[in-house]
N, C-alpha and C positions, 0 to 999 in steps of 0.2 A: 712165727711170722706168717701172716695172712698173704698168699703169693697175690689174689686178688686186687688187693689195697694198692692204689699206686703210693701211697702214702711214705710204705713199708718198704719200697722197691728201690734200695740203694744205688743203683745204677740209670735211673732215670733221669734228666734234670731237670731242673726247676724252674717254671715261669712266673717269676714274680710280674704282674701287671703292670703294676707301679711303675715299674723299673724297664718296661718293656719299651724302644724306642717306638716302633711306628701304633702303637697306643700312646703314647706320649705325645705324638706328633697328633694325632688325630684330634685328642682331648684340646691340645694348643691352639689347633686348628679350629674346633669347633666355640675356644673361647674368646678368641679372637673375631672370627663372624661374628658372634652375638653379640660383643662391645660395639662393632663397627655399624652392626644392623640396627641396635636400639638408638645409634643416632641419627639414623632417615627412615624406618618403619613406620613412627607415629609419626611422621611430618608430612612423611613422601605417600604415605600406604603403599610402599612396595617390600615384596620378598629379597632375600638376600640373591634369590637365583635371578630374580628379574634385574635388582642390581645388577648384580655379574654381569649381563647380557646389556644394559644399559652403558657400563665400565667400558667393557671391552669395544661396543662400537662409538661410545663416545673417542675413543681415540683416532676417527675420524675413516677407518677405511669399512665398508659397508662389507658385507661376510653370509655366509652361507648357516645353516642352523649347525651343519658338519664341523662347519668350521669354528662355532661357538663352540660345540661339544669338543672339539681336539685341543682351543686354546684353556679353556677353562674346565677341563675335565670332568666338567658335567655331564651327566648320564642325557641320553637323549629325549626322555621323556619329561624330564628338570626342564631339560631347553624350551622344548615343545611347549611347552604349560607355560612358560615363560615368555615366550614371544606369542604368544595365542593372547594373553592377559594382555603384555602390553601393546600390541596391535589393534588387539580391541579396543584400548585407553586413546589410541592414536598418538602413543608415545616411540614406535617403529610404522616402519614404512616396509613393505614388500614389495619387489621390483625385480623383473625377469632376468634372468643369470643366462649371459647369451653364452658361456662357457659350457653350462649343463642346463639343458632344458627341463630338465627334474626336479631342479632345484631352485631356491629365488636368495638373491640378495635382500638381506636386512640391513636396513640403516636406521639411525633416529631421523624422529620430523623434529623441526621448528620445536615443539613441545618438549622433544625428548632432548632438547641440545638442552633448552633450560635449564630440565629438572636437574641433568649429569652437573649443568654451569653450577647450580644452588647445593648438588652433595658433592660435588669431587673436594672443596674443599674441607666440608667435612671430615671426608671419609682422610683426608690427608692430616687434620687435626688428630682425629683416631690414630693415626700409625703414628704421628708423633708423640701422643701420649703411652703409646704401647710401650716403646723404645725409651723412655723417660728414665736413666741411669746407668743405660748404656751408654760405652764410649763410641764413637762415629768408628772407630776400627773394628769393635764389639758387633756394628750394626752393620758394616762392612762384611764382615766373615759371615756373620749367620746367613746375611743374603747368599753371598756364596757356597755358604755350604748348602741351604736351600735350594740353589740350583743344580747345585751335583749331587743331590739326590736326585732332585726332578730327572734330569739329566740318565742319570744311570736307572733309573725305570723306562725310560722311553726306549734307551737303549735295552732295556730284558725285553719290553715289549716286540720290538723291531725282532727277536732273536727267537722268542716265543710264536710271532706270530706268523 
């Protein structure tokens, strides 16, 4: 037996990919954006990140770039490139944050209420089609359990950091 080979090394375990939850989740994750995105990409000509950033302050309270990057766990330079593009589109607005002088509040304009008006519904045909054979208890639980994951990473983070 080759001690080298992990192959050979009976006491090792085994990571199947496949089988691996937070690859599984990720792959999910990433198939789900892309169904969602291909129904306002060619229409909208926007990214799934500018989405996000469009999602989140469509729900009507205006927010910090920080505070884009902690709700939707987007990296910060995702953000950045994202409210630079649609800023420039005049689809957000920047506006002084008397809270932290460092920082500016974003909110959509007139244009940017639109566009969220013309895809939210979309993007809520997508999640209905996603969910299409599950039962409402089915879709019940997974949200929940979705959140207590979310949930118990925040909570490693808070403990980690």
């Amino acid at each position: 037996m080759d001690e080298a080979d992990p192959h050979n090394a009976p006491d090792l375990p085994v990571l199947r990919l496949g089988e691996y939850l937070p690859y599984r989740l990720a792959i999910a994750s990433n198939q789900v954006s892309s169904m969602v995105a291909r129904a306002y990409q060619s229409r909208f000509g926007i990214t799934i990140w500018e989405w996000r950033v469009i999602a989140i302050l469509g729900e009507g309270r205006a927010m910090t770039a920080q505070g884009l990057c902690d709700v939707t766990a987007m990296d910060k330079v995702s953000v950045s490139r994202a409210v630079r593009s649609l800023a420039d589109r005049g689809v957000i607005e920047r506006s002084s944050n008397r809270a932290d002088r460092r920082s500016h509040l974003l909110a959509l304009t007139p244009a940017g209420r639109a566009i969220y008006a013309e895809i939210a519904p979309v993007a809520l045909q997508a999640e209905a089609a996603l969910v299409t054979g599950l039962s409402p208890d089915e879709v019940a639980l997974l949200s929940t359990l979705l959140d207590r994951l979310r949930d118990r990473d925040r909570a490693r983070d808070l403990r980690d950091g």
